[in-house]
C-alpha positions as CSV (number, residue, x, y, z in Angstrom):
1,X,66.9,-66.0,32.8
2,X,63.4,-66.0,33.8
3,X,61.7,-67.7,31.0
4,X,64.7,-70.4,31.1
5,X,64.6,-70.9,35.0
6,X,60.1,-71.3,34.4
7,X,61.2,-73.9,31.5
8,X,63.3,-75.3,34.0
9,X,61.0,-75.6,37.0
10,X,58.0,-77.3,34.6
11,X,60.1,-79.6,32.5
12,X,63.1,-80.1,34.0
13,X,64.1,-81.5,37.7
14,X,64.9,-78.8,40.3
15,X,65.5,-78.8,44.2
16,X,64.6,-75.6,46.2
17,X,66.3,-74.5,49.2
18,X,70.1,-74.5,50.6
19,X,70.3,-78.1,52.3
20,X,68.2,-79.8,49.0
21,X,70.8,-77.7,47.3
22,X,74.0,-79.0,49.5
23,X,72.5,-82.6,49.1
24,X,71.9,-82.3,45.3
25,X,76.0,-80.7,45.5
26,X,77.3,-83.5,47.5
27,X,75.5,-86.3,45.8
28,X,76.9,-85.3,41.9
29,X,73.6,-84.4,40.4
30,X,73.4,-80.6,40.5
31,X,74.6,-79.1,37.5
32,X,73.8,-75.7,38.0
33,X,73.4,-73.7,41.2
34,X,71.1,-70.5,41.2
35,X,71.0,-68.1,44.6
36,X,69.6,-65.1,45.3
37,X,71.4,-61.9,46.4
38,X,70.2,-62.2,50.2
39,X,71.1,-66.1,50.7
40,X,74.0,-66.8,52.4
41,X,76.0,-67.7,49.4
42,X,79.5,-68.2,50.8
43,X,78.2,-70.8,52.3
44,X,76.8,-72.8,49.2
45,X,79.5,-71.4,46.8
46,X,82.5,-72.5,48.9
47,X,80.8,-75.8,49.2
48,X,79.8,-76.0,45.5
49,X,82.7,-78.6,44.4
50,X,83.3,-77.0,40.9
51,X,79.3,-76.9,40.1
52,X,78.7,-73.3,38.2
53,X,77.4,-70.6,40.6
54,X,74.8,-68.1,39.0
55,X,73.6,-65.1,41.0
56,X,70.4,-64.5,41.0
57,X,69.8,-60.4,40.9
58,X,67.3,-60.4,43.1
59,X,66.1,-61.6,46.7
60,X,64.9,-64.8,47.6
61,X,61.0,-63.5,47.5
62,X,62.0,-62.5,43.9
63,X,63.3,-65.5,43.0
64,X,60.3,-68.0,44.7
65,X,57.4,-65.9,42.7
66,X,59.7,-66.3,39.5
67,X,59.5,-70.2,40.1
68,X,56.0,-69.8,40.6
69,X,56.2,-71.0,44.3
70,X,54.1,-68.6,47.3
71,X,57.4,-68.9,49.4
72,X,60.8,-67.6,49.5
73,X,63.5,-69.9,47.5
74,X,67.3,-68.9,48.4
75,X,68.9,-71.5,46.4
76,X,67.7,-73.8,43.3
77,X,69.9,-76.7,42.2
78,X,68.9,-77.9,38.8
79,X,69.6,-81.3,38.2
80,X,68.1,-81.9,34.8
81,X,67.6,-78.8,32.6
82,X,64.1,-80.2,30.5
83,X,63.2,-78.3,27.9
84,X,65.0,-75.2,29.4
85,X,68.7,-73.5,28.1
86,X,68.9,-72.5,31.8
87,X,72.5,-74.5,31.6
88,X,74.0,-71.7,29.1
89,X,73.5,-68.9,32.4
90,X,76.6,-71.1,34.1
């Protein structure tokens, strides 16, 4: 997961945070949907319109250091994977 979702962030095309996540949902382009434990999930899964939902095991701090960002990320839409196999996690 981790290596995939770094592959992801640095070659691929990725929105951080629930309403760049809802937007990227709504619009089409999200094909994968990553949250962390602590974001209000229910809210993006039941809004999620048949895009895969992966749960992240670990909180949103946990999950922005993994993307290599210095603040918390809840929610990660990918919309184009790169060089990444973060797709096969959905």
């Amino acid at each position: 997961m981790g290596r995939a979702l770094k592959s992801a962030v640095n070659t691929g095309k990725v929105v951080f945070g629930v309403q760049q996540t809802e937007k990227m949902i709504k619009s089409g382009e999200a094909k994968l949907i990553i949250v962390a434990t602590n974001c209000p999930s229910d809210y993006v899964v039941s809004k999620s319109h048949g895009v895969p939902v992966y749960q992240y095991n670990g909180t949103n701090m946990e999950l922005g250091a993994l993307c290599g960002k210095p603040f918390s990320v809840s929610s990660i839409a990918v919309i184009d994977k790169g060089a990444s196999n973060i797709l096969s996690l959905g």
